[in-house]
Structures are given as C-alpha cells and as structure tokens.
NURO-36584 format. One record per residue (C-alpha): residue number from 1; residue in three letters; x, y, z. Coordinates in steps of 0.2 Angstrom, whole numbers, plus 2048, in hexadecimal, padded with zeros to 3 digits. Example, Ala and Ser with C-alpha at 12.3 -4.5 7.8 and 13.67 -1.06 7.14 Angstrom:
2
SITE num residu  xx  yy  zz
SITE   1    Ala 83E 7EA 827
SITE   2    Ser 844 7FB 824
***
This chain:
234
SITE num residu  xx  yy  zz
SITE   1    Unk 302 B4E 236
SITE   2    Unk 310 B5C 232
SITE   3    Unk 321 B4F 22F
SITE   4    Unk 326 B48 220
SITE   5    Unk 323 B38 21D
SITE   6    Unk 330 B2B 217
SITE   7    Unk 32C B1C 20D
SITE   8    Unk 335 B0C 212
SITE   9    Unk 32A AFD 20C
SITE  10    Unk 336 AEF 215
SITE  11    Unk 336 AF9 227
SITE  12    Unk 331 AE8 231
SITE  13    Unk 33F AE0 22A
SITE  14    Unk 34B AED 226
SITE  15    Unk 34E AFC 230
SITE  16    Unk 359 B06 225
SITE  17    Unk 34F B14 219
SITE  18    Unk 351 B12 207
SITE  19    Unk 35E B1A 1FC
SITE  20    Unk 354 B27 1F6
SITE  21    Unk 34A B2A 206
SITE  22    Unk 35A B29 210
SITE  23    Unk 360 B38 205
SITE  24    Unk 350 B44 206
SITE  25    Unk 34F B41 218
SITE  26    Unk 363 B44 21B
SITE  27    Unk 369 B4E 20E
SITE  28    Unk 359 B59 209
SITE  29    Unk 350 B59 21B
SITE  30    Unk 362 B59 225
SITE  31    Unk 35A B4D 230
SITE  32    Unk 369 B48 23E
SITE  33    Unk 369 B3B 24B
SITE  34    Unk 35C B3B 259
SITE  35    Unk 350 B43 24D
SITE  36    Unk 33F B3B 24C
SITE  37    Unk 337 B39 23C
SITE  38    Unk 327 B2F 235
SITE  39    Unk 326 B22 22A
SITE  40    Unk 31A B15 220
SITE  41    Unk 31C B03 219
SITE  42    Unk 30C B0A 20E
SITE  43    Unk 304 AFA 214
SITE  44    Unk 2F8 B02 220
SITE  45    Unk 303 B08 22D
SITE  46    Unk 312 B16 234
SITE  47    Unk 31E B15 23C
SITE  48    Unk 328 B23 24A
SITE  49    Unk 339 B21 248
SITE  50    Unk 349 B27 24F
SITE  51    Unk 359 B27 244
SITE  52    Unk 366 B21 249
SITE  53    Unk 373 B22 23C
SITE  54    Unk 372 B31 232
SITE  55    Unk 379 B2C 222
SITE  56    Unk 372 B2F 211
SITE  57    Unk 377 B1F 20A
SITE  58    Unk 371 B15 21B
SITE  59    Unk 367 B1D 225
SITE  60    Unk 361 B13 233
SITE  61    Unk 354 B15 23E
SITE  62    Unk 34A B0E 24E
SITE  63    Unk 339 B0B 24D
SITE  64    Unk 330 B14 25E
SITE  65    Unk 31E B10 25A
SITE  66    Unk 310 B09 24C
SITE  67    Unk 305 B11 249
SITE  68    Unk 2F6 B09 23F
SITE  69    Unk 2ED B13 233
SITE  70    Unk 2DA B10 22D
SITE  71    Unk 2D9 B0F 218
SITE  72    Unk 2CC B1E 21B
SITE  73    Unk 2BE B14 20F
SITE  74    Unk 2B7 B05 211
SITE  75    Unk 2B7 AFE 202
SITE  76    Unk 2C3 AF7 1F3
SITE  77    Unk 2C5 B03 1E1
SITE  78    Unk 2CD AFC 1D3
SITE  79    Unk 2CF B05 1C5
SITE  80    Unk 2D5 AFC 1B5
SITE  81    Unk 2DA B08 1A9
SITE  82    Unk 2E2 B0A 196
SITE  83    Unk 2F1 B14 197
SITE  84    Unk 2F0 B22 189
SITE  85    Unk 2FE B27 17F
SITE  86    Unk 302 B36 189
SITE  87    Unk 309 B2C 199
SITE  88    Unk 309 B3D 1A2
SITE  89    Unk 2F5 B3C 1A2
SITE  90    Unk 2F5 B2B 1AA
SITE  91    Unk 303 B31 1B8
SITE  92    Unk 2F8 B40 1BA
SITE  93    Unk 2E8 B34 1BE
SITE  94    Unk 2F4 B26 1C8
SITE  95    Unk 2FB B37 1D2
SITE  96    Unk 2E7 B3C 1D9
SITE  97    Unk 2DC B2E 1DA
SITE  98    Unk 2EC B27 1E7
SITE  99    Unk 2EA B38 1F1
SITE 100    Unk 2D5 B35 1EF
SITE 101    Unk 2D8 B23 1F3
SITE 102    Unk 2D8 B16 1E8
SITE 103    Unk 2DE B03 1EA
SITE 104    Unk 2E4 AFB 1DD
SITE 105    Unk 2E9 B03 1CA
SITE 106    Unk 2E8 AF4 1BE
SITE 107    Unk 2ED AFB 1AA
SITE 108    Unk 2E7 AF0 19C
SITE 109    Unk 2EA AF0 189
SITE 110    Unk 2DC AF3 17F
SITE 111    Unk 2D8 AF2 16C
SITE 112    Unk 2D9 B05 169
SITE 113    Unk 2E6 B05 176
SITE 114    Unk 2F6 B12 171
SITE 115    Unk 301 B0D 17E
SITE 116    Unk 306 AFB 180
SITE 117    Unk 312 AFE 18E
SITE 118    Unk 314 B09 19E
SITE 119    Unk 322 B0C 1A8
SITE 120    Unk 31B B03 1BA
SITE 121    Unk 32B B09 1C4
SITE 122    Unk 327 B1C 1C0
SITE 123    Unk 314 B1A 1C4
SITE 124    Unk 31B B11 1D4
SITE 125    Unk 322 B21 1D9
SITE 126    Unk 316 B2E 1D5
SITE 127    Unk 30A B22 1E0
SITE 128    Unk 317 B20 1EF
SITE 129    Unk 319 B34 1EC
SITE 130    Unk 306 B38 1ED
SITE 131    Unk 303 B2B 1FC
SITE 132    Unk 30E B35 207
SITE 133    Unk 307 B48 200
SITE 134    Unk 2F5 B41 204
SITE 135    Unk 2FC B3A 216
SITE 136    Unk 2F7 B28 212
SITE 137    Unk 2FE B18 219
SITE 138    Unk 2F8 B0F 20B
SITE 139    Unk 2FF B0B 1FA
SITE 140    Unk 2F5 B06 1EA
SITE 141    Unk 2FA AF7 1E2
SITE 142    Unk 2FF AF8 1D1
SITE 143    Unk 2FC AEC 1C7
SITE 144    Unk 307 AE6 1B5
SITE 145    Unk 2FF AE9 1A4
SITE 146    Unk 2F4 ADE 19C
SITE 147    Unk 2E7 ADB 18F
SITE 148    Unk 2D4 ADC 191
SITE 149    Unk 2CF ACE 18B
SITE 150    Unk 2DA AC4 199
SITE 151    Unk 2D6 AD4 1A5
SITE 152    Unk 2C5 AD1 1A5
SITE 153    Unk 2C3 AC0 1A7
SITE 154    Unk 2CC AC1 1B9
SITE 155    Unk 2C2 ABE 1C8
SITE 156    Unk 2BB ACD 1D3
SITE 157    Unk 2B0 ACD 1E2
SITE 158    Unk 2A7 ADE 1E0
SITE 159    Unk 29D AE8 1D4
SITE 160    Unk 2A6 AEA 1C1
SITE 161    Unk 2A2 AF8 1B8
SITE 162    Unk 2A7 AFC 1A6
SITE 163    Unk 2A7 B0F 1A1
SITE 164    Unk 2A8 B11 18E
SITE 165    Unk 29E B1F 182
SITE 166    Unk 291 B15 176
SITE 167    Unk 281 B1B 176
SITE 168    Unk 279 B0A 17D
SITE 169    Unk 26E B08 190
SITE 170    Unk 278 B0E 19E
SITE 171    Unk 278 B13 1B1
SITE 172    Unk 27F B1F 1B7
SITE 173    Unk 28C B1C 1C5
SITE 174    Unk 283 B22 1D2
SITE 175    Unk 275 B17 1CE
SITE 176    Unk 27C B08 1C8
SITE 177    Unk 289 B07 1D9
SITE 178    Unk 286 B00 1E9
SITE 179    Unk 28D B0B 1F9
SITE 180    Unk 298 B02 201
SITE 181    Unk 29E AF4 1F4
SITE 182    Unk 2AE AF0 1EE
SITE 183    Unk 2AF AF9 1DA
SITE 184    Unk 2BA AF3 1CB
SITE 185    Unk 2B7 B00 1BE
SITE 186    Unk 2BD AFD 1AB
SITE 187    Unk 2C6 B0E 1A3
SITE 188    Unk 2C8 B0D 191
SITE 189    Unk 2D6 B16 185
SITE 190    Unk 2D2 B25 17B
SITE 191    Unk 2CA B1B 16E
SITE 192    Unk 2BD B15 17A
SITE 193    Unk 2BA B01 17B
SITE 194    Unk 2B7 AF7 16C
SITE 195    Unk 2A5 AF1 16B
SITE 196    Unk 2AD ADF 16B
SITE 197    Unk 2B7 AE6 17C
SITE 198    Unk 2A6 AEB 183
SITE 199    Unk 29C ADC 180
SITE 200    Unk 2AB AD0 187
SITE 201    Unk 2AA ADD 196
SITE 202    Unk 296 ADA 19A
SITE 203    Unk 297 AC6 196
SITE 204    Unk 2A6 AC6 1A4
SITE 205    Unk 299 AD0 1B2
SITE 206    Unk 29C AE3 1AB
SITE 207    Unk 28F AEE 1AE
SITE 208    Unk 291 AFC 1A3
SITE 209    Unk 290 B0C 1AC
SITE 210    Unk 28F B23 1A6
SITE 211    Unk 299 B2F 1AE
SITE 212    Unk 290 B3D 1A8
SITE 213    Unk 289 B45 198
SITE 214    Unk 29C B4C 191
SITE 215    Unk 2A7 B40 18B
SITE 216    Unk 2B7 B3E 195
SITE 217    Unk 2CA B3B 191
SITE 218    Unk 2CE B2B 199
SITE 219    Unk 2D8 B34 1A9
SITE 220    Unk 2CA B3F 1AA
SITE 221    Unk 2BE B30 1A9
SITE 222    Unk 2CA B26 1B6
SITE 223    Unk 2C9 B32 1C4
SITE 224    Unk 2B8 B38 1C3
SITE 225    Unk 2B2 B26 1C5
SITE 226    Unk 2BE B24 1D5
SITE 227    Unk 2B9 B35 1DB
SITE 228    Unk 2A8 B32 1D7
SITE 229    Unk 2A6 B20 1E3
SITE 230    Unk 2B0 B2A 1EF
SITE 231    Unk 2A1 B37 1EF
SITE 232    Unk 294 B27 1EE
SITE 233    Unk 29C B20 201
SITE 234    Unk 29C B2F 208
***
C-alpha cells in the first residue's frame, strides 16, 4: 500500500472528506479532480475513491470500491491504564500499541493517580494518525475516564489481568495467558496500585500478573504488556 490514507469516519453516509482531511489531501497533496485516493471509516474497511470536487473546505468524492480489511489478530486487547502526569508519556504509549494493535484504551482514576483528567479529543488524534501510518483500517476505541473502583466492577468476557509491583505470588504473562483469548490488562499510575486497589481488582476476577524483574513506568509497563500478548498469539 503506497497512497495516503484519508480518514472520513461517516463515508457511508457522507461522501464529502472532513475539513482537515479535505485540506491535507487538497492543499498539502494537490490532489485535483479525477485523482484516485484511499480512504478508511477505521471500522474495518477502505475505501477507493475518485474526487470529484477538489475543494479544501468540501472535497467530494465517489467511492469505486470497499475493500474489507482483516483486524490482523484474532483476539480482543484492552488495556485500562492510569494516565501519568506527563500526558506526553501516555500519547507516546496510545501512538504505538495502536500501530502494534490494540482494541480498546480505557484510562481510569486511581488512588495515587496524578492526573484526573485527559484530553480524549487529542488522544483521538494521535490514534487516527497512527492507524493510518501503520496502514490499518481499524480504529481503537477510546474510552472516557473513570474510577477503578466502578472500572473494575464492569463486565468482561476474557482473561483480566492486573500488573502491579508488590512482592506477593505472581505469574508471569506468558504463563498466566491463554493464546488466543480476549485480554483486559490493568496499568496502574506511577505510584503503583494501592493494596486496597489490588485486593478489589482480584475479588472482581483479576489475576495479578509480572512483566519482568525491572520495574517499569506505567507507558513502559502498558506496551510491553500489549506487545508482549502480541508475541504470545504469534
């Protein structure tokens, strides 16, 4: 695949690029009319396209073909994480586990959390941004901010996993997975889970889990656990 891909998330419905695509592809690119160019709904599929109106503000096009695209691993990964107070960090971590593949980001507030808040229309971006570098059709879901307590108490059919660093029994993730299930792993903040956290996490099905002998800053921690259940299907 050597064209740039355009994200327009309402193509089925909607056949003109978003503002900001629009521009890039008209303005940047210098795309014309009769130009073909690729697009996804990062719902799984692309789409070849012909514009039709080269305008940066409205840039219409005609779909000439879907093309469906496999997710590329056949399982789900959810990684719930605690933001840290460096946003960049989380951004950073958001940005690669999309281009290894990841499904869902869910960020949750924690008692040593020191971040209560993110900004989910910037992470939106960088996701939509590394999505189309890693020439996927697929867009993680983002989830809103919320606590643990409430977090861990949700519903989930799969494995959960809960990474923390006290120095009680633990698997490691290679032993304690199953190839081929669907994974929820729990990233805590800087401070590490509170026992209390902990203990809440294991009463709700948490197993808890090591990924490795060093001890890990949580984006660190985040992506060698998605990376690492990559490795485990392979």
């Amino acid at each position: 695949m050597d064209k740039t891909i355009f994200f327009t998330p309402d193509i089925l419905s909607n056949v003109e690029l978003p503002v900001e695509e629009a521009q890039h592809c008209i303005k940047v690119l210098r795309k014309k009319e009769g130009d073909e160019i690729l697009l996804t709904d990062g719902k799984g599929f692309f789409y070849d396209a012909e514009i039709i109106q080269a305008n940066p503000k409205h840039c219409i096009v005609n779909v000439l073909r879907t093309i469906e695209q496999p997710k590329g691993w056949n399982f789900n990964l959810q990684i719930a994480f605690a933001p840290t107070k460096n946003i960049d960090r989380i951004e950073w971590f958001a940005e690669k586990a999309t281009e290894i593949g990841t499904d869902r980001f869910s960020p949750i507030l924690c008692q040593h959390s020191e971040r209560k808040e993110i900004k989910a229309q910037r992470i939106e971006k960088i996701l939509v941004s590394a999505m189309k570098q890693s020439e996927k059709a697929l867009l993680p879901q983002l989830d809103e901010m919320i606590s643990f307590s409430r977090f861990v108490t949700q519903e989930f059919d799969g494995q959960k996993f809960i990474a923390h660093c006290y120095l009680q029994e633990k698997l490691s993730i290679k032993e304690a997975y199953k190839k081929g299930d669907d994974v929820l792993i729990l990233i805590g903040p800087e401070g590490d889970f509170s026992e209390e956290e902990v203990e809440l996490a294991v009463k709700n099905g948490f197993q808890p889990i090591s990924l490795g002998q060093s001890r890990l800053r949580t984006e660190t921690a985040a992506l060698a656990a998605c990376h690492a259940i990559h490795v485990l299907n392979w």
